[in-house]
N, C-alpha and C positions, 0 to 999 in steps of 0.2 A: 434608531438603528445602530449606532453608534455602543450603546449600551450593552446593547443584544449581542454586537459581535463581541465585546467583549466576556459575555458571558460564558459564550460556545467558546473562545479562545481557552479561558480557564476550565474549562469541562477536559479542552486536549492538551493541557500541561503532562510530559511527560513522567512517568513515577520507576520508582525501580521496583525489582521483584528479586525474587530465588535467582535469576537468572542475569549471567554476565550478558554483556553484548559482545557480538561478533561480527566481525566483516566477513560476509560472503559473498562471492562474484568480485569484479575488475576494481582495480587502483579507483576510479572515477565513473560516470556515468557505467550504471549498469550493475553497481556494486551495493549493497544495503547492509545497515547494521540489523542485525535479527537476534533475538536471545539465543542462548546454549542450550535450547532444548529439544536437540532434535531425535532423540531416541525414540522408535516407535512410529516416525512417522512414514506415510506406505508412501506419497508422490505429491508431488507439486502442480500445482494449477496456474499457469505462465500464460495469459491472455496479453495479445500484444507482443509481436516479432520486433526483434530490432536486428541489424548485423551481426552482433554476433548474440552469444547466448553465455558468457563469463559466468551470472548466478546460475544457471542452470546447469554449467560443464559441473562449477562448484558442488553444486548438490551430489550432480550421479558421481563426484567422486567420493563422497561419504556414503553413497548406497542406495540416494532417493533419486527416482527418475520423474521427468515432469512431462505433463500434456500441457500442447502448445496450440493456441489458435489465433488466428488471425485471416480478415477476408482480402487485405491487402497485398498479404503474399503468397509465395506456393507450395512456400513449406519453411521448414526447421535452417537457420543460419547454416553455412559450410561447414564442416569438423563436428557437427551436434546431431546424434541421435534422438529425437523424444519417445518416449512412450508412446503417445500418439498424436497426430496434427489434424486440427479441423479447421478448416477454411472457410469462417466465419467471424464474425464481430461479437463481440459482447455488450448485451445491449439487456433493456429491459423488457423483451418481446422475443420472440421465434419467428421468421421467415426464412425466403431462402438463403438471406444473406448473414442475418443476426438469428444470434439463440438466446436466453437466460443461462445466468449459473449454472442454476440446480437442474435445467434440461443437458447440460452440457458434464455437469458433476454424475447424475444421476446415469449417463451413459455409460460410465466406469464401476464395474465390482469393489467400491468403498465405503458401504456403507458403516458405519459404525469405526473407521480408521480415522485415523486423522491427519490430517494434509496441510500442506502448504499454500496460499495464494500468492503472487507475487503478480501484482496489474499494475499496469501504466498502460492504459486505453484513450486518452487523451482527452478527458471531460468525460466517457461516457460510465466510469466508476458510479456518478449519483446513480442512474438508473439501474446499474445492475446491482449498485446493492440494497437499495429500495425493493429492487423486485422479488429478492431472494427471502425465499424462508427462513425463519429464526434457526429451524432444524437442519436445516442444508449448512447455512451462516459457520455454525456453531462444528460442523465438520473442521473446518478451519482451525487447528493451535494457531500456528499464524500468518498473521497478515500483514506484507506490507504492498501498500496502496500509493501512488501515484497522486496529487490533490492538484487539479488544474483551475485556473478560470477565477482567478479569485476575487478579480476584479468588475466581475460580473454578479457578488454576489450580494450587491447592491440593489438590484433590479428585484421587487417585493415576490415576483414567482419564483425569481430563481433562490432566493433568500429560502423560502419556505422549503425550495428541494433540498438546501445544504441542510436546515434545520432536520430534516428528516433525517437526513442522509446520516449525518453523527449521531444522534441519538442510536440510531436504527445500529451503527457499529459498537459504541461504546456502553450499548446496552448488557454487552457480554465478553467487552474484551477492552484491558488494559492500554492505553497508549503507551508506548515505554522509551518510541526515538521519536523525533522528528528532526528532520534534514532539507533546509532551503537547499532550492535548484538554483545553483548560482547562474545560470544562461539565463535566467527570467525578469531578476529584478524583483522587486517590489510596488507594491501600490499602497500610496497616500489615502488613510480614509481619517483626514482632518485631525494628523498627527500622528494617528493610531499607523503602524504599520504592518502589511501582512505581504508575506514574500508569496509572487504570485504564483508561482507552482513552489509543492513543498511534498517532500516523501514520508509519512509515517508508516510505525512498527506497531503490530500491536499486537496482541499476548491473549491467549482466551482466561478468563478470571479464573477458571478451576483451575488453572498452571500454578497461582502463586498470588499470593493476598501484594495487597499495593504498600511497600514497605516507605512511604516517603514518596518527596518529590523530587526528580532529580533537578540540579542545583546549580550544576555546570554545563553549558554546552559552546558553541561546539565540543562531542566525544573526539578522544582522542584516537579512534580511528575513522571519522569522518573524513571526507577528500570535496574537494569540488568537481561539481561534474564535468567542468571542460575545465580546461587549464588556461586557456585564452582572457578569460575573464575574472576579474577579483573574486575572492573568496567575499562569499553572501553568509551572517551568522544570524540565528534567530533571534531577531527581536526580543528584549529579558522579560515584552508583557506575555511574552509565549511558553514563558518556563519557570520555576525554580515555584516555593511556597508562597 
């Protein structure tokens, strides 16, 4: 097992491209490094409300507006417009509570544009991107995803959904950040360690061939997401060549 994870670890080693990184959204929680490529892009796909909405004021001040959903809440944070708000989960199914992606994508006149995902759903990322079509997927320039639960991916079922679950992303798209949640901590897997929730950026390969690995991390505009708690850096089995 042991082995294994280390293999998917090297699969999401971070690389660089054409494109710089940028902070978009808040000082701290709520704020992601995303490449400089945002020309062209029609709207944002923001699954998962929080208080406020910092990356997405961000965006619609460069011109992209985001749809927002979530079944926990009843709409868009205070001072935030979305595009539009649905009031359901994302999940790997359609009911009255959860939708899929591409039921939730396909509901918007975007076909053929290219958009933004920005998810933090709290574990239920494997599912929804498992469920999603390669051609839905692939609407997506980028992606940054939220990675929960790490310490469960121990358990041989759950093992097999992560295994999926990366493949299924970096079948078509660059990893280019990753960023521990420092509120989280880390888990011991018999020295190996993986920071239990952790934020990755990722770039669709037609944007830019993978020039290298990068080599340093913490970036120097990464923050921790609460300030209460030490800063958490990525373990060096997580990065560099």
């Amino acid at each position: 097992m042991i082995d294994q994870l280390k293999e998917l670890v090297k699969a999401l080693r971070p690389v660089k491209t054409d494109f710089d990184l940028m902070r978009i959204g808040g000082a701290n929680d709520g704020g992601y490094l995303i490449p400089n490529d945002l020309n062209g892009i029609a709207a944002c796909f923001s699954p998962g409300v929080a208080d406020t909405a910092s990356f997405e004021i961000a965006l619609c001040k460069r011109g992209i507006g985001s749809h927002l959903a979530d079944a926990s809440v009843d709409g868009a944070p205070k001072g935030f417009t979305p595009l539009s708000f649905t009031k359901k989960y994302l999940d790997g199914y359609n009911d009255e509570t959860n939708m899929t992606l591409d039921f939730w994508f396909n509901e918007h006149d975007l076909i053929a544009k290219d958009c933004i995902l920005q998810m933090d759903i709290e574990g239920g990322e494997y599912a929804t991107i498992i469920a999603t079509p390669p051609e839905v997927l692939k609407q997506f320039r980028i992606i940054c995803v939220e990675i929960h639960d790490t310490d469960a991916w121990f358990n041989p079922i759950a093992w097999n959904t992560v295994q999926t679950f990366f493949a299924k992303l970096t079948e078509d798209f660059h990893v280019v950040h990753n960023h521990p949640n420092n509120n989280c901590g880390t888990v011991d897997a018999q020295g190996f360690l993986l920071p239990r929730v952790f934020e990755l950026t990722l770039l669709r390969k037609d944007r830019s061939e993978a020039l290298g690995f990068v080599e340093d991390l913490p970036h120097s505009l990464d923050a921790p997401n609460v300030t209460d708690k030490p800063v958490l850096e990525l373990p060096k089995e997580w990065y560099g060549a």
